[in-house]
Structures are given as structure tokens and as C-alpha cells.
N, C-alpha and C positions, 0 to 999 in steps of 0.2 A: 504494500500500500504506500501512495506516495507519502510522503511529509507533507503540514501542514505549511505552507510558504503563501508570501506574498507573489500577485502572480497567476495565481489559481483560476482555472477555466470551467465553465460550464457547455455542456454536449447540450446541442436542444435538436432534434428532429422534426422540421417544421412541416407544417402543410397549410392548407391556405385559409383556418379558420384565423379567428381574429385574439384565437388563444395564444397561438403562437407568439404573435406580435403584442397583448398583452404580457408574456413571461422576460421577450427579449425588453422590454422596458422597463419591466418590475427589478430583471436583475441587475441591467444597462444604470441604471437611477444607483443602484448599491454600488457601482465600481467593480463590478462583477466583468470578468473578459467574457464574451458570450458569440459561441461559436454554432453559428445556425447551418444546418445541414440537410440538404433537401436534392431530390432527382432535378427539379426544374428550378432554374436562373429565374421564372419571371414571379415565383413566390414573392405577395405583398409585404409581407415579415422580412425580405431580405432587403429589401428598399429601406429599411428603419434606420433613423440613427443611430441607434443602441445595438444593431447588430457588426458587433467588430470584427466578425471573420465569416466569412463561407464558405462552404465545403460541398460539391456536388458529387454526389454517389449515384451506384446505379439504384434502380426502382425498383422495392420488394415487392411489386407486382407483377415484374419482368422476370429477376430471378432473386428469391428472397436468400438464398445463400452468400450473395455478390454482397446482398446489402449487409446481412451480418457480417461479412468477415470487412467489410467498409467503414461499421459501426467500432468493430473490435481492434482494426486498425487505429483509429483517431484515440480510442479508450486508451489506449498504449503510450500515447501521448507524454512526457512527465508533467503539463499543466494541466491536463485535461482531472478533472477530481469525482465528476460527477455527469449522471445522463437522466433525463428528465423526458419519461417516453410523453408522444402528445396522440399515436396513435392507434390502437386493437392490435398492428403489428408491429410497435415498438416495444408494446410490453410483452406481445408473444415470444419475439427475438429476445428479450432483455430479460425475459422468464426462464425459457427456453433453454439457453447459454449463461446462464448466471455465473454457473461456476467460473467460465472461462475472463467473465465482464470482472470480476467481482476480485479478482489479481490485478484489475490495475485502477477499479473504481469503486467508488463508496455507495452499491448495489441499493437503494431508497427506491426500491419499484417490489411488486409481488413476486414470491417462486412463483415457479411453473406451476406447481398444484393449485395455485390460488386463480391463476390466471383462466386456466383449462376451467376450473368450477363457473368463472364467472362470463367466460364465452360460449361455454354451451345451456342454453338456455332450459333444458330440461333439470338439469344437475343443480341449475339457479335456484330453479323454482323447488325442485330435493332440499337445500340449503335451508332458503327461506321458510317452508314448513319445520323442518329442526329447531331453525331460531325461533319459532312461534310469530313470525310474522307472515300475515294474511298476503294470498295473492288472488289475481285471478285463476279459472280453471284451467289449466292448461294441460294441453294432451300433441302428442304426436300425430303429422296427418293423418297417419296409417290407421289412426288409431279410435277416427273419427265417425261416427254412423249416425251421427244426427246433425244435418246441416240447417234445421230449420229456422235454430237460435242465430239473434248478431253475434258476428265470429272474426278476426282480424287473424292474418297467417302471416306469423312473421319466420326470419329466418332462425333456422336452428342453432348457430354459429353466428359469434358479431363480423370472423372474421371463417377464411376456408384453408386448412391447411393439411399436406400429409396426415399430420396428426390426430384429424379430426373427421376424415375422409381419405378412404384407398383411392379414388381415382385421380388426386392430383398428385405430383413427385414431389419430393423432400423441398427441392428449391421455385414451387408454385405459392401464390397466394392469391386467393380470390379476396377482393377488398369491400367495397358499398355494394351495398343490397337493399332493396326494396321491400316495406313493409306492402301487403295487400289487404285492402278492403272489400269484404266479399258481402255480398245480397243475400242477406235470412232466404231459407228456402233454393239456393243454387250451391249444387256439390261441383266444386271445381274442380277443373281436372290439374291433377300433378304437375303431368310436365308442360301445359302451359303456364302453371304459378313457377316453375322454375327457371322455364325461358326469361316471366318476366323482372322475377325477379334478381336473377344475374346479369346484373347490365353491362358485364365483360363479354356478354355472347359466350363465355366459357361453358361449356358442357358437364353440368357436375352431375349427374345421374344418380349417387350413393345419400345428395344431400337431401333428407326428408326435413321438411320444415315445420315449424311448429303451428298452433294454433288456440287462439286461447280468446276465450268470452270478452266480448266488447264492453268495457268499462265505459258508461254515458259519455261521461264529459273525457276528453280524450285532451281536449284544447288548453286544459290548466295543470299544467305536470310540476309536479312538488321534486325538490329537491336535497337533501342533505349529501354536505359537501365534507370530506376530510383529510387530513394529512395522519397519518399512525406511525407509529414508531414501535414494533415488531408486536401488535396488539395492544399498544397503548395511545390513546387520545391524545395527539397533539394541538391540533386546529379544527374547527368546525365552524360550517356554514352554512345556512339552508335559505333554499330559492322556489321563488313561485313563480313558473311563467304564465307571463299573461297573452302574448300570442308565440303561435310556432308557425314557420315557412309558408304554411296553407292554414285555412281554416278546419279544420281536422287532425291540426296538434304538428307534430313533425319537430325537427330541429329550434326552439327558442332565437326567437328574432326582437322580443320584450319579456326582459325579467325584470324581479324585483327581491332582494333579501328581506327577507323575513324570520321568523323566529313561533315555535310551537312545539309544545311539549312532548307531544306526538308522535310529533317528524325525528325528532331527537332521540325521544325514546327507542323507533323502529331502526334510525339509520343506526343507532349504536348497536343496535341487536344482534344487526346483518354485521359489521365490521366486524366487531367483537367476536362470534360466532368463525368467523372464518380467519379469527388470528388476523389481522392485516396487516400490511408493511407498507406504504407506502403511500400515494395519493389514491382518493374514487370519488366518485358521485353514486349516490344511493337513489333512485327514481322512484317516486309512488305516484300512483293516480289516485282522486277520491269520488266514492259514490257519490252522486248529488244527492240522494233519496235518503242515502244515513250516516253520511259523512263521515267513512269509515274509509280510511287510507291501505292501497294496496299496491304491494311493493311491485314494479318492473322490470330493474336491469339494474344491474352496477357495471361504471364505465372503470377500467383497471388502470386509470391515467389523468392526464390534463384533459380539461372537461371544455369543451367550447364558449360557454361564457362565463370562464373565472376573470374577465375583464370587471364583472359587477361585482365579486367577493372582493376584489384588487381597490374598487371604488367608494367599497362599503368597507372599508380596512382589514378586512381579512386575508392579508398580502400573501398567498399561497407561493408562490414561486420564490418567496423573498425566505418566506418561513421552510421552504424545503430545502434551500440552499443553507440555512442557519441551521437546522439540523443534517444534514451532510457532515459541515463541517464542527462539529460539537459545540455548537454555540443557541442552543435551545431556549437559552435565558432571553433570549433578541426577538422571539417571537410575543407580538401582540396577538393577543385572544379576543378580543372586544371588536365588535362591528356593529355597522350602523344599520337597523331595520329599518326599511323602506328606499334604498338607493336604488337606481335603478338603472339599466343601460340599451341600447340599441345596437342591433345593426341591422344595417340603414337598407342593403340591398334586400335584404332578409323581408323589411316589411313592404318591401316593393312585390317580393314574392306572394306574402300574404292576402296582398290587396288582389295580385293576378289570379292567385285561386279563387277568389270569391266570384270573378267574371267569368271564369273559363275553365273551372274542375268543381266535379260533385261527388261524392263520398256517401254510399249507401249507409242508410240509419243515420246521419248527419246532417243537418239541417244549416246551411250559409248565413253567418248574418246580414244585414244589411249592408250594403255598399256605400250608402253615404253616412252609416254610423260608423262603420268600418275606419273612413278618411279621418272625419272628426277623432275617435279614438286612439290611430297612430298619431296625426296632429300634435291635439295636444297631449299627447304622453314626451313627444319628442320636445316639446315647449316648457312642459313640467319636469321631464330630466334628460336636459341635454348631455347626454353622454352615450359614446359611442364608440363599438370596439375596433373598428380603422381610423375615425378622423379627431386626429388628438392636433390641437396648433401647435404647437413645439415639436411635432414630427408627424409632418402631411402627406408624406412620401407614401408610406404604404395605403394609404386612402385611395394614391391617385394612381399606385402602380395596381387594385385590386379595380379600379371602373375601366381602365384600360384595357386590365382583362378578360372584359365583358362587353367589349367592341371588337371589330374585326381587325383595328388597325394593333389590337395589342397582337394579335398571333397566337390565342390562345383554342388550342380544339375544341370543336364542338364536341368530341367523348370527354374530354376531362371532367372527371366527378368532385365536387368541391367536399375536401374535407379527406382525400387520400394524399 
């Protein structure tokens, strides 16, 4: 293990969420050297001021063995102290190979056994019953003879790998997958949910997807957020969003922190329960009818909107760098309930679903209460996970990439 020296570098594996570029500033602000590492040059996090070095690797999508031994190359580094995964397959890799990471860095992500329980979504939901926290019903397609109920078929897997499925090879990874919403009363077939929902076009034939009862409100997803230190509670935070990418929930595009005894109680149950090491988000949905929270997913990593934990002083990135480096005392624990943040393209999406996608058993809200609602929420909390004025750059390198003059593919999935 290195010495502690002045000096000292942080690994960040970026991708094009607005987390990345939140962390390279939280650390960039510390005096932190921060070494952003990504397959493409036109990532908006690499435009930051606060990102002091770049490093282009191959893409663990292309050949994910390229990318660990990429990863374990720079880890070898003598500045480099620590790696900070941001995506399903930096903590798979950083799971995975720990032994080998963990000889030349300060290993602050889950084993592999923590990682595997929290990617495959059956084993989740195993878990979550152990801890005695409530979920929805969930069952395997195969497994399903009554389609008459609201049913949503997500994938089985957050991420697809040898390990998880024989038909791809050691060095494959299937990445974003698409959640499907199905019609009460239509049994869908297999292998078109699995066309559509591999938007690689890859062929994974072994991968059975899951499927589990439609929780009402789908649009308000509760979050407890945490940093652990080998089963112990270092940082917590919890989030309510108020809208996601579409009107029918999806990626958060409007949160806010908040604070409930509840959320706290469950998220600890599930960490606690599975021993944790490192950073997660803890997901729940709540009944409307009995307001009884029901857990969903844990993300095994950096969460896409710890810009508003960052904003509401729950400085995650700052706090996992101070525990790295055995300086625990440095972390603040206090944050501010009701902060909030945006992103901006995000509720651009929101507003387009409401004109031009519909979602069985979902009902749209209005379109011009829609406007008003983003409006003023963006007037009541201006803040935003790309456009910060003391560093515009990634704002402007992330609209560019959503013109034709930026050069950006029409396949590229935001968030690999």
C-alpha cells in the first residue's frame, strides 16, 4: 500500500451523468489531483476545470478485460490512492478483481459477493425479505401465469456478464437496459421483451428477466443514500424525487433531500444486512393507498444525482476521499432538508414524454401544469448538475453533445 504523501491522486471512471462532474469538483474544491478516465474524449466531466488529468481507455463494453487491466494499470500508479467506481461495471470490475486492485489501492467499493447480490435482482429481493424489508412481488418470467394484474418486466441483471450468463465471454458486457411496461391482461412474448430490451442488439438468449407488480405511483422514488465503512454508518442521505426523465418515473431529473424515519430505518436494514463497504443508494417506492415504502434496487456506486447530497452538505465524494485516507474526523454528517437540484436536459425529456409517450396503467399529467411545475421549481432552486458559473464548460460540452455538430452517435446510451 502506498504511503500517505502529499501528492495523492484520485481514479474517477466517468460517464456522462452529471455525477461524475459533481465528484471531479467536490474533490477539485479539496486540492485533490483528480484523474478522470473515460473511452470517449467528448465526456462533459472532462471539459471541467477540476479535472487535472485524462486518461482514455478502451470501453468495457467493447472488451471489458482491456478495460480492467486499463483500470489496474493506472491503480499501479505510486499517486494514484484510490478508485471511486461511478458505474454497475466499475464496481463489477473493482468487485471482481479486488484482490489484485487492493495491492496498490485503498479498495472503498463492495466484494464481489456484495456486488453479485445487488445486481441480480432476484437475490435483491432474497436479501431484502431476510432484512425484513417489504418489497414488491417479484417473480421470474418463466415463472409467471397470470398476466392479468399491472406488471412492469424489468431486467434481471443491472449489468450482463460471463458471470451472470453463459452466452456472453469473460471479456463481454452488456450495459443499459430497458425497463418494460406491459398492458394488464397481455402475456408478452420473451424474446420480443428481450430484443427490446437490449438496446446493444446483442443476443443474450440465457437472460430471463424479471417481473414484479406495479407499485401506483412509480413517479416519486424515495431514496437513502450512504457511505459504510466495512458495515459501519458513515454518511447518510435521503432523496425524494419529484420528477424522472418521462412521466412514469425513470432516471430523476428533480430531486429534493429530505429526511424520514422510515426511509432511514429500511435503508439501514438493507446496508447493515449485507455488511456494506463502500458507497449505495437504497431505492423504495410508496403505496399511495397506505403509505407503506417498498424497497427496489441498491445502486453499488456513485448515484447520478449526488450533485443535490453535494448541495444539501452531504459532500459524498469529499467524505469518501477522507475516509480513504484515514481522516474520518473531516466528515460533516449534517445536511440540509429541502435542497434541491436539476438537470436541465433531463426535464426537457420529461416534458417530451408527456406529448409523445404513454405508459399502460399511467395516466400523463397535464402539459401546461407540467411547464409551470418545472418553471418554477427551476426559479425556487436554481441548481443544476452541469451548469455551475465558475465552471461552464461541461454544460456546454454536454448541449453540444446533443447537436449534430458535436459528433456524438445516435446509439450512444447516456449514463454508460
Amino acid at each position: 500500500m502506498k504511503s500517505q504523501t502529499d501528492g495523492r491522486s484520485v481514479l474517477l471512471p466517468i460517464n456522462d451523468s452529471g455525477s461524475s462532474i459533481s465528484c471531479l469538483r467536490s474533490l477539485g474544491k479539496r486540492g485533490v489531483h483528480t484523474i478522470a478516465v473515460s473511452e470517449r474524449r467528448d465526456r462533459p466531466a472532462l471539459a471541467s476545470r477540476y479535472c487535472d488529468e485524462t486518461v482514455i481507455v478502451p470501453s468495457p463494453y467493447d472488451d471489458l478485460l482491456a478495460y480492467r487491466d486499463a483500470l489496474l494499470s493506472l491503480a499501479e500508479r505510486p499517486d494514484v490512492y484510490t478508485i471511486v467506481p461511478h458505474r454497475e461495471v466499475d464496481s463489477y470490475v473493482l468487485g471482481k478483481y479486488r484482490d489484485q486492485f487492493e495491492k496498490h489501492v485503498v479498495a472503498l467499493w463492495p466484494s464481489f459477493e456484495q456486488v453479485e447480490t445487488v445486481h441480480d435482482r432476484l437475490r435483491q429481493a432474497e436479501a431484502a425479505r431476510e432484512a425484513g424489508v417489504t418489497i414488491p412481488e417479484t417473480y421470474s418470467f418463466d415463472e409467471v401465469d397470470d398476466w392479468s394484474r399491472e406488471l412492469i418486466v424489468k431486467p434481471r441483471y443491472s449489468i450482463l456478464t460471463h458471470d451472470y450468463v453463459d452466452s456472453l465471454s469473460e471479456n463481454e458486457c452488456e450495459g443499459k437496459m430497458e425497463v418494460i411496461y406491459t398492458a394488464a391482461g397481455t402475456e408478452p412474448d420473451l424474446e420480443a421483451i428481450q430484443e427490446t430490451m437490449h438496446k446493444s442488439g446483442r443476443h443474450v438468449p440465457d437472460h430471463v428477466p424479471i417481473v414484479q407488480e406495479l407499485v401506483r405511483d412509480t413517479r416519486t422514488e424515495y431514496g437513502f443514500r450512504g457511505l459504510y465503512d466495512e458495515g459501519e454508518s458513515v454518511l447518510t442521505c435521503q432523496k425524494r424525487q419529484v420528477r424522472g426523465k418521462s412521466y412514469a418515473g425513470g432516471a430523476s431529473v428533480y430531486r429534493e433531500t429530505m429526511y424520514d424515519p422510515a426511509i432511514e430505518e429500511l435503508g439501514r436494514a438493507m446496508l447493515d444486512h449485507l455488511d456494506w463497504h463502500g458507497l449505495a443508494s437504497v431505492q423504495f417506492l410508496k403505496e399511495p393507498d397506505t403509505g407503506e415504502y417498498k424497497f427496489t434496487e441498491i445502486n453499488p456506486r456513485v448515484w447520478a444525482s449526488i450533485e443535490m447530497d453535494v448541495i444539501a452538505g452531504a459532500d459524498f465524494p469529499s467524505a469518501h476521499w477522507s475516509l480513504a485516507t484515514g481522516e474520518p474526523d473531516r466528515i460533516e454528517t449534517e445536511y440540509e432538508v429541502g435542497a434541491g437540484n436539476h438537470l436541465l436536459f433531463g426535464e426537457l425529456q420529461y416534458l417530451w414524454s408527456i406529448l409523445r409517450k404513454r405508459y399502460p396503467a399511467i395516466e400523463p399529467p397535464s402539459f401546461r401544469t407540467a411547464v409551470w411545475d418545472v418553471l418554477s421549481s427551476c426559479y425556487d432552486q436554481p441548481h443544476f448538475d452541469y451548469l455551475h458559473l465558475d465552471d461552464p464548460a461541461p454544460f456546454v460540452r454536454g448541449v453540444l453533445n446533443q447537436l449534430p455538430i458535436g459528433g456524438r452517435s445516435g446509439t450512444e446510451m447516456a449514463g454508460q
